[in-house]
C-alpha positions as CSV (number, residue, x, y, z in Angstrom):
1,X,0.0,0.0,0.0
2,X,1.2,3.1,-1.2
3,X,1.8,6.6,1.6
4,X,-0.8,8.2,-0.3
5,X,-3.4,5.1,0.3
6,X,-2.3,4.8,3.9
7,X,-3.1,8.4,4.9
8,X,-6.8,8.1,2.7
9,X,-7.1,4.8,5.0
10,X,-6.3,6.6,8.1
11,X,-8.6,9.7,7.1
12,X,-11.3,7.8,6.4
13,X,-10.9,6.7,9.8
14,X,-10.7,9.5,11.5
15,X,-13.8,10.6,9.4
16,X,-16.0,7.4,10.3
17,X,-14.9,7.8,13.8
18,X,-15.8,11.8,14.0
19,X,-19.5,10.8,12.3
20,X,-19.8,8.3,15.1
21,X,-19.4,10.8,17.8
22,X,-21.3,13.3,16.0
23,X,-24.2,10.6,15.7
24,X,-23.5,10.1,19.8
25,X,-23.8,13.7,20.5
26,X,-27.1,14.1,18.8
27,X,-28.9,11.4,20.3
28,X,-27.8,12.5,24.3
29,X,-29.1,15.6,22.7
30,X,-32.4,14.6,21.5
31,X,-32.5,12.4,24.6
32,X,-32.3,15.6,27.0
33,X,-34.7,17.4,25.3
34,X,-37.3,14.6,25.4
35,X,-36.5,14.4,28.9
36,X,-37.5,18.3,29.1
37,X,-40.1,18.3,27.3
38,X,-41.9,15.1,29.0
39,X,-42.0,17.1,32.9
40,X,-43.0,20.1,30.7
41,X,-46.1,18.2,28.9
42,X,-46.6,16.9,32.7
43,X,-46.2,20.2,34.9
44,X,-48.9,21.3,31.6
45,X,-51.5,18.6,32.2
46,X,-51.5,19.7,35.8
47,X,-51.8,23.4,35.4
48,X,-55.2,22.5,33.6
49,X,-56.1,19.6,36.3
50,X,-55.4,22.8,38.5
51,X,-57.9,25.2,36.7
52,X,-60.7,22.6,36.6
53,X,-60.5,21.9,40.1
54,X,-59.8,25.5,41.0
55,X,-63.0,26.2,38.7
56,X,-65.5,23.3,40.2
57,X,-64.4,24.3,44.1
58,X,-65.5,27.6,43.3
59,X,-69.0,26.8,42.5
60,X,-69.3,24.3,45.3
61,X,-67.7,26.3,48.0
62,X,-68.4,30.2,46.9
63,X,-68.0,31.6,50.3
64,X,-65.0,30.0,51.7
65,X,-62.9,31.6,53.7
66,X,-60.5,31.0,56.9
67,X,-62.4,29.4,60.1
68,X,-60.5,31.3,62.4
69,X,-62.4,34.2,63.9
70,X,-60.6,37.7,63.9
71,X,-61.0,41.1,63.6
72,X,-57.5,42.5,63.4
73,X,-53.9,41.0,62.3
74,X,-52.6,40.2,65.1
75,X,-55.7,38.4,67.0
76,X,-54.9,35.8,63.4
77,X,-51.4,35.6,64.5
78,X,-52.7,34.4,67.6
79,X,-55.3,32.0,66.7
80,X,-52.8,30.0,64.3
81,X,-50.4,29.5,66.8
82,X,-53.2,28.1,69.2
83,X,-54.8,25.9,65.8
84,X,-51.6,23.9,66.1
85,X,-52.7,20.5,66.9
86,X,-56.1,21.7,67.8
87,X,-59.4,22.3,66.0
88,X,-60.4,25.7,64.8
89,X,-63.7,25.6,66.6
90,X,-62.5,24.9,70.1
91,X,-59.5,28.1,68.9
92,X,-62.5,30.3,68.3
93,X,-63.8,29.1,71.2
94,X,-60.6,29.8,73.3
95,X,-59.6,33.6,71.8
96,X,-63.0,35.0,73.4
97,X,-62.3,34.6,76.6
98,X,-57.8,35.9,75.8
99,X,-59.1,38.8,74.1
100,X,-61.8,39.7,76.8
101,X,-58.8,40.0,79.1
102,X,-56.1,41.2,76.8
103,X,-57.9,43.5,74.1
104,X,-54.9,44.5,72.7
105,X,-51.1,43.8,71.3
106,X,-49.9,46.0,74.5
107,X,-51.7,43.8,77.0
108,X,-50.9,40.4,75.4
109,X,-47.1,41.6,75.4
110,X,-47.7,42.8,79.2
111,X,-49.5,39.9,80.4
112,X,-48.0,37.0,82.5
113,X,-46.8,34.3,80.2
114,X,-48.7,31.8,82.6
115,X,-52.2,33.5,82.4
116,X,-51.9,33.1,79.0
117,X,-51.1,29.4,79.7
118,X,-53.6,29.3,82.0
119,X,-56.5,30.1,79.4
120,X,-55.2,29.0,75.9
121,X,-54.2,25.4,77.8
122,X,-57.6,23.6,76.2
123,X,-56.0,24.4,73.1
124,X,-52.8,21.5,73.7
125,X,-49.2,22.4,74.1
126,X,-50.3,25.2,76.5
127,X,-46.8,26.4,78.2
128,X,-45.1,26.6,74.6
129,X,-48.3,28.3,72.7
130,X,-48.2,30.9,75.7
131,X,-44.4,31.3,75.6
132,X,-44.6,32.3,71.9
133,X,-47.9,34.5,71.8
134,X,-45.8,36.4,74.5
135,X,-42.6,36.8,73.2
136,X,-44.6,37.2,69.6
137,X,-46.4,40.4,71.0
138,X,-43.2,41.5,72.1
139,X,-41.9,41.9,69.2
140,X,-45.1,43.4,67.4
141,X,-44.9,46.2,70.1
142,X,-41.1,47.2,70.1
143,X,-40.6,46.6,66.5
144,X,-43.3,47.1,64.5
145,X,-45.5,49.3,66.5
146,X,-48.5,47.1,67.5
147,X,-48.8,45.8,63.5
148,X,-48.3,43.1,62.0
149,X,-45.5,42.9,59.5
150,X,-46.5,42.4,55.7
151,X,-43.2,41.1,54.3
152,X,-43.4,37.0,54.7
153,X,-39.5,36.5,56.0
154,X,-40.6,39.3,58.7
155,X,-43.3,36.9,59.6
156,X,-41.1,34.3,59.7
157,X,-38.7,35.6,62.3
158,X,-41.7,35.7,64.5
159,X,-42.0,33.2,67.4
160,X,-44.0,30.2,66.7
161,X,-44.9,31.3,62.6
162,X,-43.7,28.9,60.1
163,X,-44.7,29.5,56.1
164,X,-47.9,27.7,56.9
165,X,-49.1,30.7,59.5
166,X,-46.9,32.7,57.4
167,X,-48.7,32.4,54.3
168,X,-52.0,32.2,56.1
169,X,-51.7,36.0,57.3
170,X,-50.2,37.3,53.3
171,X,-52.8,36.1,51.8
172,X,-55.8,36.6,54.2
173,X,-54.5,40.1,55.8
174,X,-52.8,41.2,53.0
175,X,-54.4,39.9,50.4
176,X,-51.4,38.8,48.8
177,X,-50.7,35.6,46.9
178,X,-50.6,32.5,49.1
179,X,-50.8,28.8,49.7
180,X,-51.5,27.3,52.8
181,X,-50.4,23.8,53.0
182,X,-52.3,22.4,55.9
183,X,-53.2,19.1,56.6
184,X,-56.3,19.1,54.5
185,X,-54.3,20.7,51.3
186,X,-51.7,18.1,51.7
187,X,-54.1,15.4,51.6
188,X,-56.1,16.5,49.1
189,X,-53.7,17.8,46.4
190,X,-51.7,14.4,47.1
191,X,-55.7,12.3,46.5
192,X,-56.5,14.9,43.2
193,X,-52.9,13.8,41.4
194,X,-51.9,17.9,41.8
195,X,-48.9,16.6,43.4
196,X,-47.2,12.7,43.4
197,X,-46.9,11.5,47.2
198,X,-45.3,14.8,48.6
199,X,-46.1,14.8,52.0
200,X,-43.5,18.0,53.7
201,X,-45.4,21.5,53.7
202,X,-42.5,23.0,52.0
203,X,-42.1,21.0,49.3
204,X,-46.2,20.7,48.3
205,X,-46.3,24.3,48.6
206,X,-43.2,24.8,46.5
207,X,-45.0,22.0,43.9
208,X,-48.5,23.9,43.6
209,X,-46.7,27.4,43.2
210,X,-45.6,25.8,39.7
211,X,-49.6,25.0,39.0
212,X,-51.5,27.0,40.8
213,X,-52.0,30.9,39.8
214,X,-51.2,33.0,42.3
215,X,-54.5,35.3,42.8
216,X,-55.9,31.8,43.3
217,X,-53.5,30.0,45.9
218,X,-55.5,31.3,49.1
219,X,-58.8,30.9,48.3
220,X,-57.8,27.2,47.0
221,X,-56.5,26.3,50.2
222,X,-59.3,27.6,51.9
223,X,-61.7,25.7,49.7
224,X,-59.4,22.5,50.3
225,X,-60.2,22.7,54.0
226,X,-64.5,22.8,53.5
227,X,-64.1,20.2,51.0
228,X,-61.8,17.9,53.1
229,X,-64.3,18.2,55.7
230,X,-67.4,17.5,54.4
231,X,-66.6,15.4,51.3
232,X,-63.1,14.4,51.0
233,X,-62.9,13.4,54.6
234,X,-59.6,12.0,56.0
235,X,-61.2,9.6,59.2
236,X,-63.8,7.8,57.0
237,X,-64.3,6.9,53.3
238,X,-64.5,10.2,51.1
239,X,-67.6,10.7,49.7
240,X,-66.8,10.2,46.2
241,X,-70.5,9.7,45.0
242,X,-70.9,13.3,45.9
243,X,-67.8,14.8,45.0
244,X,-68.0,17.6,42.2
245,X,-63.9,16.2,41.3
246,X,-65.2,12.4,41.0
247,X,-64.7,12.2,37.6
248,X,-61.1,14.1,37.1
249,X,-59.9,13.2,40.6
250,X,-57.0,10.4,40.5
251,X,-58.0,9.2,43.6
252,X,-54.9,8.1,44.9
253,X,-54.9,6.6,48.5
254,X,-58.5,5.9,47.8
């Protein structure tokens, strides 16, 4: 074989070799994108899911709203701390007699931390509920002057508010967008198929952000808690036969 055949050989090679790698290249390519595109088609099909439900719980539940009784910011702050592990009924219940006592921000922050033990104890977890309504009011008073902050990470330096409370005040004080992933949100979004067996707050609320339009997110959560309660129940077998979802939910758990 002749130099000049050898080097069209070995360039031949080279050229074979550089058409495999292209041909490599392309397909981890095209595999990626597929890869994007499939959560994309996904993340789609549940923003519509989303708008359905959002749509149907509308009609059923036009009035919804939070179950906690309140008149001012701060008497909210208050009653979600207390609805920790307790229902919001026997909360309700509770605040009357607080607030018939302490009427204001100044007198919550001045009162005894075991009077306040003393009457928000039928609530559960009564000496650390009191310890941080009192050193919450503190803070209100010194720092913000008797209000309630409207930025969420000022809410969250507060004592005993975490993104759930957090949340709860943005969007029901402020009127700002918000999702409230309580129990019955969590349970539900998980049953509907809005989210795939997420079960930490965080993470659903971080899930139905992507899905969920944010003028929306509140008054969702708040519907998820009547619907839990009377149809989608937790305790006993939802009432599916009666449920305005029965035909798009994807009943997982069920």
């Amino acid at each position: 074989m002749t130099k000049e055949e050898q080097a069209g050989k070995g360039l031949a090679k080279k050229e074979a070799v550089k058409k495999r790698e292209t041909s490599k290249k392309r397909e981890t390519s095209n595999k990626k994108e597929s890869m994007k595109k499939a959560p994309d088609k996904k993340e789609a099909a549940k923003k519509e899911k989303a708008l359905e439900i959002i749509k149907r719980l509308k009609i059923q539940y036009p009035d919804a709203g939070c179950t906690l009784d309140y008149n001012e910011a701060w008497k909210l702050l208050v009653s979600v701390r207390l609805a920790a592990q307790c229902t919001d009924a026997r909360v309700n219940v509770v605040v009357e007699g607080l607030y018939k006592k302490y009427p204001s921000v100044e007198a919550l922050a001045n009162a005894p931390v075991e009077d306040i033990e003393a009457i928000v104890k039928p609530c559960g977890l009564g000496h650390s509920k009191a310890r941080d309504i009192s050193a919450c009011m503190k803070i209100l008073k010194e720092e913000y002057g008797g209000r309630v902050p409207d930025q969420f990470d000022q809410l969250l330096k507060l004592p005993g508010v975490g993104r759930k409370s957090a949340n709860l005040i943005m969007g029901d004080v402020f009127g700002k967008p918000a999702i409230v992933t309580d129990t019955h949100c969590i349970r539900l979004v998980n049953r509907m198929g809005l989210v795939e067996d997420i079960k930490e707050p965080k993470k659903v609320e971080m899930a139905l952000w992507k899905i969920i339009p944010p003028e929306e997110g509140s008054d969702f959560c708040h519907r998820l808690v009547y619907h839990g309660r009377e149809v989608c129940t937790a305790r006993t077998k939802p009432y599916c036969e009666k449920c305005c979802l029965c035909d798009i939910c994807g009943k997982n758990g069920v």
